[in-house]
TIMI-346184 format. One record per atom (N, C-alpha, C): residue number from 1; atom name; x, y, z. Coordinates in Angstrom, 1 decimal. Example, Ala and Ser with C-alpha at 12.3 -4.5 7.8 and 13.67 -1.06 7.14 Angstrom:
<pt 1, "N", <13.2, -5.7, 7.8>>;
<pt 1, "CA", <12.3, -4.5, 7.8>>;
<pt 1, "C", <13.2, -3.3, 7.8>>;
<pt 2, "N", <12.8, -2.2, 7.1>>;
<pt 2, "CA", <13.7, -1.1, 7.1>>;
<pt 2, "C", <12.9, 0.0, 7.9>>;
REM end
This chain:
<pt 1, "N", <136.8, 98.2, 107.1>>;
<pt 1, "CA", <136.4, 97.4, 105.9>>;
<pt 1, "C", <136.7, 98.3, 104.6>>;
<pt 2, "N", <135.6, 99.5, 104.5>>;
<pt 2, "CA", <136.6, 100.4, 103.4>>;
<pt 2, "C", <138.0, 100.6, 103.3>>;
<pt 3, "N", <139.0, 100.7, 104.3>>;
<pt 3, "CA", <139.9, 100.8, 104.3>>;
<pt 3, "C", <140.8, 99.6, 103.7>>;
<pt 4, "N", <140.0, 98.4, 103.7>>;
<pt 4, "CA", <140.8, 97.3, 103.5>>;
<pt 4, "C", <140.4, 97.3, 101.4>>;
<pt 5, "N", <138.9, 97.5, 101.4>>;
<pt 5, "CA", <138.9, 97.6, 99.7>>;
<pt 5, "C", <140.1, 98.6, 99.0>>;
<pt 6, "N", <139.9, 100.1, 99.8>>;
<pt 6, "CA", <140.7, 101.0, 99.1>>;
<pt 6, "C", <142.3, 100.4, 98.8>>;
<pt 7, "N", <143.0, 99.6, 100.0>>;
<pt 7, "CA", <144.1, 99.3, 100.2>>;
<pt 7, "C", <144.1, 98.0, 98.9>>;
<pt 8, "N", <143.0, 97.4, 98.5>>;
<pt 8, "CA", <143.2, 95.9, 97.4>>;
<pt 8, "C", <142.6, 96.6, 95.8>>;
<pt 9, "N", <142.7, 97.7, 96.5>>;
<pt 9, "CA", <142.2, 98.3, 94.8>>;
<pt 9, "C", <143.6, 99.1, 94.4>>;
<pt 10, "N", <143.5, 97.8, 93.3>>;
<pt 10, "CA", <145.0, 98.5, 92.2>>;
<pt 10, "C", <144.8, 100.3, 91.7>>;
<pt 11, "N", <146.1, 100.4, 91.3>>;
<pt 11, "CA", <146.1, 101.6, 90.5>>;
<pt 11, "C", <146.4, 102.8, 91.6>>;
<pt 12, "N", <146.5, 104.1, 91.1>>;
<pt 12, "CA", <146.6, 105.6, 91.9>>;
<pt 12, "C", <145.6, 105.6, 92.3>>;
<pt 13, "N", <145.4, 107.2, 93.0>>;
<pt 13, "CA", <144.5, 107.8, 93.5>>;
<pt 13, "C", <142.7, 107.6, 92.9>>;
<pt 14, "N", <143.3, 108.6, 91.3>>;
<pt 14, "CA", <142.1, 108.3, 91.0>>;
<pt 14, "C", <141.3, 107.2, 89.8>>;
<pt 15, "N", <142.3, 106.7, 89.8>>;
<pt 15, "CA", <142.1, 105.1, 89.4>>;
<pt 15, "C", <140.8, 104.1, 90.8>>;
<pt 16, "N", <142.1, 104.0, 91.8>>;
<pt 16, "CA", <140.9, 103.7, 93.4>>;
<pt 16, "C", <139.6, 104.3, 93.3>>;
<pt 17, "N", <139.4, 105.6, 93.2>>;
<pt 17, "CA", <138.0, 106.3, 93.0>>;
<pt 17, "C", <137.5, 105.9, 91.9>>;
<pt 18, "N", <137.4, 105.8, 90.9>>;
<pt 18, "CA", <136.9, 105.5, 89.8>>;
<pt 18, "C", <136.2, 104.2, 89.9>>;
<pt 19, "N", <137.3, 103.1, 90.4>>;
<pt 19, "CA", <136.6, 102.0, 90.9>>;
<pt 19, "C", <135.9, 101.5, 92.4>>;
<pt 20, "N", <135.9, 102.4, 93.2>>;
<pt 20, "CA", <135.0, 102.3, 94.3>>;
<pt 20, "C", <133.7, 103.1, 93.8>>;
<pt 21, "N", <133.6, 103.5, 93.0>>;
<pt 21, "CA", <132.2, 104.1, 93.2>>;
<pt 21, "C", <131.9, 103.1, 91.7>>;
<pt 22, "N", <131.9, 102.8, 91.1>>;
<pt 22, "CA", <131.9, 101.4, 90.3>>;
<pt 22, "C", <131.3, 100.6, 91.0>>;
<pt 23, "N", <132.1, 99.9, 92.0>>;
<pt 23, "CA", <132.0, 99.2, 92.9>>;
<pt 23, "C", <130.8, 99.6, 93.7>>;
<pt 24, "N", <130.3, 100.7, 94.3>>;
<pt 24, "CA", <129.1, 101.5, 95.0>>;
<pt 24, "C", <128.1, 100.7, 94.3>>;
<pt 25, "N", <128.0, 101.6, 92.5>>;
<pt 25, "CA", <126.5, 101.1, 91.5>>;
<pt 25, "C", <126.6, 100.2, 91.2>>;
<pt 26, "N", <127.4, 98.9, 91.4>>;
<pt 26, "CA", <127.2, 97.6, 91.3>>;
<pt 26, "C", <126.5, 97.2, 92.5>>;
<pt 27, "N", <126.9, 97.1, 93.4>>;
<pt 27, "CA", <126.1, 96.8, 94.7>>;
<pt 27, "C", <125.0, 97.6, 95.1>>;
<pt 28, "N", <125.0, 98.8, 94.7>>;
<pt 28, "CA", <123.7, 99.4, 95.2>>;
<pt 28, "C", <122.6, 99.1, 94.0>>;
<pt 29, "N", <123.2, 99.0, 92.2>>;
<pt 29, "CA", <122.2, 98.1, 91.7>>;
<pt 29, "C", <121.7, 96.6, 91.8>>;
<pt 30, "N", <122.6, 96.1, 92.1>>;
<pt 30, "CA", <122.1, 94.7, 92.7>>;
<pt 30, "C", <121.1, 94.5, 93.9>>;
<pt 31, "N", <121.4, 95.3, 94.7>>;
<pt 31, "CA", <120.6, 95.2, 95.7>>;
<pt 31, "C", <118.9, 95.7, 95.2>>;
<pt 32, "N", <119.1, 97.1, 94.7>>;
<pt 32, "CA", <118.0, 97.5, 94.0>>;
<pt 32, "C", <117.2, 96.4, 93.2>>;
<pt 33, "N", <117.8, 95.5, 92.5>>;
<pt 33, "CA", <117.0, 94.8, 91.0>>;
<pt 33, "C", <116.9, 93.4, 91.5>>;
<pt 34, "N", <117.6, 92.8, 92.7>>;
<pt 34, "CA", <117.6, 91.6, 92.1>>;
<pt 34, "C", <117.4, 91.4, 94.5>>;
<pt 35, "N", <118.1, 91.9, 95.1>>;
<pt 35, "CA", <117.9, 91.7, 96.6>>;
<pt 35, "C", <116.4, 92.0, 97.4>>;
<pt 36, "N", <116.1, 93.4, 96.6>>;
<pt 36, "CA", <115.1, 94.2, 97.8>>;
<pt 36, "C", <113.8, 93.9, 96.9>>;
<pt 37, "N", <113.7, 93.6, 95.7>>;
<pt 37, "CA", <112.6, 92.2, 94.9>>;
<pt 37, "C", <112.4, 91.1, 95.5>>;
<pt 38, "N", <113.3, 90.4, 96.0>>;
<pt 38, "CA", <113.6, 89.0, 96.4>>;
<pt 38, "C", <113.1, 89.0, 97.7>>;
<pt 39, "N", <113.2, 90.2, 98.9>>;
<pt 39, "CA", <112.6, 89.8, 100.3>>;
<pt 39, "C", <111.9, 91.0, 100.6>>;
<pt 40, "N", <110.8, 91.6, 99.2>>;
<pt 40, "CA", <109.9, 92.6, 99.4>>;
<pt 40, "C", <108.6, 91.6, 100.1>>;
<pt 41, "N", <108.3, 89.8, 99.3>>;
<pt 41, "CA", <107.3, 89.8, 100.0>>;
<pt 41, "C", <107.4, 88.8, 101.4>>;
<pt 42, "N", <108.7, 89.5, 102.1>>;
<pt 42, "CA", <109.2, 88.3, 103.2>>;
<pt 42, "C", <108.7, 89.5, 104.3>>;
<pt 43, "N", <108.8, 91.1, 103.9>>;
<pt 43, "CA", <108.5, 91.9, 105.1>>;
<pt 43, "C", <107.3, 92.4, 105.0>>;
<pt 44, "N", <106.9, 92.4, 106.5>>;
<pt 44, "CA", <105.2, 93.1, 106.6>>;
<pt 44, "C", <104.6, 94.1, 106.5>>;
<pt 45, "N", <105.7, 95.0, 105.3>>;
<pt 45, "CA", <105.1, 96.4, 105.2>>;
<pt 45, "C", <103.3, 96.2, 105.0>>;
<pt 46, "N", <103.0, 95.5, 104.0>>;
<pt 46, "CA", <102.1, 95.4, 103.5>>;
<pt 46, "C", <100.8, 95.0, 104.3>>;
<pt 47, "N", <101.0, 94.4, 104.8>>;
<pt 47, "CA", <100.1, 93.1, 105.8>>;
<pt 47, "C", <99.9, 94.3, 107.2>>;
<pt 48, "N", <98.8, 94.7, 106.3>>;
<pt 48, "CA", <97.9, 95.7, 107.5>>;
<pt 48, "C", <96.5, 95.1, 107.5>>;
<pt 49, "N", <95.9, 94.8, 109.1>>;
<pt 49, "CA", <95.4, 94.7, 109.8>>;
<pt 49, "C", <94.6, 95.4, 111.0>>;
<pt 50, "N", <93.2, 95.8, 110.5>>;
<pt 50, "CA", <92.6, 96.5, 111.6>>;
<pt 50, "C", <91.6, 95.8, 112.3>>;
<pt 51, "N", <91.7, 95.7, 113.8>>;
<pt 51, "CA", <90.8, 95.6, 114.5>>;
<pt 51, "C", <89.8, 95.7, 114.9>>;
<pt 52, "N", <88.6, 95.3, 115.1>>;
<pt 52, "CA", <87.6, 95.6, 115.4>>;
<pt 52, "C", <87.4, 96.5, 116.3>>;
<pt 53, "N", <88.4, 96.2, 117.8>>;
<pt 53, "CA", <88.1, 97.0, 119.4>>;
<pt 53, "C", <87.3, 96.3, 120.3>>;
<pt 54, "N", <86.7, 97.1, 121.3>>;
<pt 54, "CA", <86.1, 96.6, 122.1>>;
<pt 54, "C", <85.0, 96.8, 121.8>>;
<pt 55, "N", <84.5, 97.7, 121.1>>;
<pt 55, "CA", <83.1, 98.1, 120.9>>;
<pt 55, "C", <82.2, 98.9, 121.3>>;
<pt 56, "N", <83.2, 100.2, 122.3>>;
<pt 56, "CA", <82.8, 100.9, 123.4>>;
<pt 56, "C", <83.6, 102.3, 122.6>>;
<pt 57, "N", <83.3, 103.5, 122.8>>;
<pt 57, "CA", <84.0, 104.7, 122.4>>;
<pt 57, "C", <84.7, 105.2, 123.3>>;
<pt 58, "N", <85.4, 106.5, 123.3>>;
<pt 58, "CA", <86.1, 106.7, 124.6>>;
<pt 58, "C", <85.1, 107.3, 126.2>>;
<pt 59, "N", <83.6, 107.9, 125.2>>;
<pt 59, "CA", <83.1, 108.0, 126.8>>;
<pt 59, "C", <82.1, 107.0, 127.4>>;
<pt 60, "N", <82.6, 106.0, 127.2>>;
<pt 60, "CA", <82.1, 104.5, 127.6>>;
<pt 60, "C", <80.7, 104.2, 127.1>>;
<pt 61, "N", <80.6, 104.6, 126.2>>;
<pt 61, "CA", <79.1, 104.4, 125.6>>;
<pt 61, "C", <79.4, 103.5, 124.3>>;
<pt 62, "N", <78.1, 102.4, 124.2>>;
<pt 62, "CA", <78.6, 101.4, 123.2>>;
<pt 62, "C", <78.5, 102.0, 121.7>>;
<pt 63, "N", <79.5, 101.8, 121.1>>;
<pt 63, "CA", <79.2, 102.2, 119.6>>;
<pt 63, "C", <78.2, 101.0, 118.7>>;
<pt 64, "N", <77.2, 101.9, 117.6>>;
<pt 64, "CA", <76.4, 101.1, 117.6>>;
<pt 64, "C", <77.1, 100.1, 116.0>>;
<pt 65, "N", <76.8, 99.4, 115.9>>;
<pt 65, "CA", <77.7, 98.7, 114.3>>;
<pt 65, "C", <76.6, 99.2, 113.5>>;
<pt 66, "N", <77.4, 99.7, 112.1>>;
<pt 66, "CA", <76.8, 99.8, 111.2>>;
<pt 66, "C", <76.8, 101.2, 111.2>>;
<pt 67, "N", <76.9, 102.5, 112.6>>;
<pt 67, "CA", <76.7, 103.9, 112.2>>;
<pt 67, "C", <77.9, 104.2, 111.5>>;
<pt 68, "N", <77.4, 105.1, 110.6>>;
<pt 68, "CA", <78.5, 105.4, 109.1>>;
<pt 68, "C", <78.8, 107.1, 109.6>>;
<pt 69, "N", <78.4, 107.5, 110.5>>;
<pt 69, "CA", <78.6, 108.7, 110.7>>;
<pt 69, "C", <80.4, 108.9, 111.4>>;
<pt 70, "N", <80.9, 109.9, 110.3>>;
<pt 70, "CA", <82.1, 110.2, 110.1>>;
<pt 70, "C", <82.7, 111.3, 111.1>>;
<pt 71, "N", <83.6, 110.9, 112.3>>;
<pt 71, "CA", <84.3, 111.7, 113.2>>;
<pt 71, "C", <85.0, 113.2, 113.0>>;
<pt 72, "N", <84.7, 113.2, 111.6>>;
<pt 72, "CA", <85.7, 114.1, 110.4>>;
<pt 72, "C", <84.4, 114.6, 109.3>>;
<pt 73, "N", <84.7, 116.1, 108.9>>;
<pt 73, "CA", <84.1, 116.6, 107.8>>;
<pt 73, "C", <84.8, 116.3, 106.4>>;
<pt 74, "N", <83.8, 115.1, 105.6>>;
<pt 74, "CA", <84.6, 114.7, 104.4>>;
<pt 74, "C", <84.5, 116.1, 103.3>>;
<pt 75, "N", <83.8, 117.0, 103.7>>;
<pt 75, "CA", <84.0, 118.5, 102.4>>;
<pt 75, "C", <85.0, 119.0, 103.0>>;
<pt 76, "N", <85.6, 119.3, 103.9>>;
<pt 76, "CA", <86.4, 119.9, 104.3>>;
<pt 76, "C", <87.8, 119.4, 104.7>>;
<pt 77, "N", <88.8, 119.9, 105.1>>;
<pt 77, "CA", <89.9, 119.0, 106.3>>;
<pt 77, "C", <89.9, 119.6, 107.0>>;
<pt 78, "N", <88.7, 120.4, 108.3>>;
<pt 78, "CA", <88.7, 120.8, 109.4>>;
<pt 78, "C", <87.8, 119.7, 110.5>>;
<pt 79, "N", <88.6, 119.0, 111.5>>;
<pt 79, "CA", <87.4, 118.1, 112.4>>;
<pt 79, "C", <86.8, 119.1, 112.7>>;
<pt 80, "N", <85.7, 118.3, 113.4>>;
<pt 80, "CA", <84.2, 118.7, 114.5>>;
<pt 80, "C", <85.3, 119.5, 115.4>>;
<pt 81, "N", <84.8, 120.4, 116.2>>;
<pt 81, "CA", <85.3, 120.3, 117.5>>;
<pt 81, "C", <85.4, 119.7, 118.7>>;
<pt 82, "N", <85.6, 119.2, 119.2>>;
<pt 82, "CA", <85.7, 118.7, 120.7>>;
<pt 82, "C", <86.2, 118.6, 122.0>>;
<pt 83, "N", <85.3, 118.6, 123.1>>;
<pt 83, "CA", <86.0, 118.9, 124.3>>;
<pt 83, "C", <87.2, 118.5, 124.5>>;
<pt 84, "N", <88.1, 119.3, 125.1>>;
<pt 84, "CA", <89.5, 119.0, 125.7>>;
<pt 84, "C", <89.7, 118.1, 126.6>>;
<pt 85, "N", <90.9, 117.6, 126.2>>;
<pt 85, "CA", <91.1, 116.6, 127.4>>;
<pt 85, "C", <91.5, 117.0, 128.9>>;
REM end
């Protein structure tokens, strides 16, 4: 397909270049301003969704609703430690 533009683009060498990359920031600004605006709200980056679960932790004991106690030290960015798997 490149090869078929280069071959229908008038002019020499660097005439062809001049106007393929012309050709590039036309399409890559179009796509930019007016394509990836148009079907930003068609994809589900956005549309995050968490789960409740089962309601059980991993050593089968029920989690209770409402405990606000944090798996992670918020003063720090070192976890708790915990047994290995």
């Amino acid at each position: 397909m490149y090869a078929w533009i280069w071959r229908k683009l008038p002019g020499g060498g660097w005439s062809k270049l001049t106007m393929s990359v012309a050709l590039v920031s036309v399409v890559g600004l179009l796509l930019w301003y007016v394509v990836f605006p148009w079907a930003t709200p068609l994809l589900p980056f956005d549309d995050v969704q968490v789960e409740a679960g089962t309601g059980e932790d991993a050593g089968g004991t029920t989690v209770v609703p409402g405990d606000d106690e944090l798996p992670y030290s918020t003063t720090s960015n070192q976890p708790h430690p915990s047994p290995s798997r």
